[in-house]
DOTORSE-428880 format. One line per 2 residues: number of its first residue (from 1); for each residue x, y, z of C-alpha. Coordinates in pm, whole numbers, plus 50000, padded with zeros to 5 digits. Each point is the difference from the previous one (the first is absolute). Layout:
BEGIN
NUM> X/Y/Z; ... .
# end
This chain:
BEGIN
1> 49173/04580/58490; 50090/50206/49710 .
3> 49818/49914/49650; 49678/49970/50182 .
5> 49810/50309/49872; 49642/49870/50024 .
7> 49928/50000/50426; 50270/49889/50205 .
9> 49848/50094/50300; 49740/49823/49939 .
11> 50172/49662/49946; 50240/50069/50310 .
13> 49606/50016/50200; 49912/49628/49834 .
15> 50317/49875/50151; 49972/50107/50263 .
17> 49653/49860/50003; 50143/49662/49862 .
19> 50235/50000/50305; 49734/50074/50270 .
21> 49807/49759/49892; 50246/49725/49969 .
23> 50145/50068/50306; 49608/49999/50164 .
25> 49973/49615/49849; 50278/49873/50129 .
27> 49964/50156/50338; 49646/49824/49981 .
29> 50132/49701/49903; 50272/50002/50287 .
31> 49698/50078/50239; 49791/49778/49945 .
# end
């Protein structure tokens, strides 16, 4: 976490996003 000046916020919220999402696909894929 340190040395990341520029928005780390903001690239701990596209993880997250990245995470979401993944974990949305395979759900759907388990689903279906």
């Amino acid at each position: 976490m340190m040395g990341v000046d520029c928005h780390p916020t903001i690239e701990i919220h596209v993880h997250v996003q990245f995470v979401v999402h993944t974990m949305k696909r395979h759900f759907n894929m388990l689903a279906l």
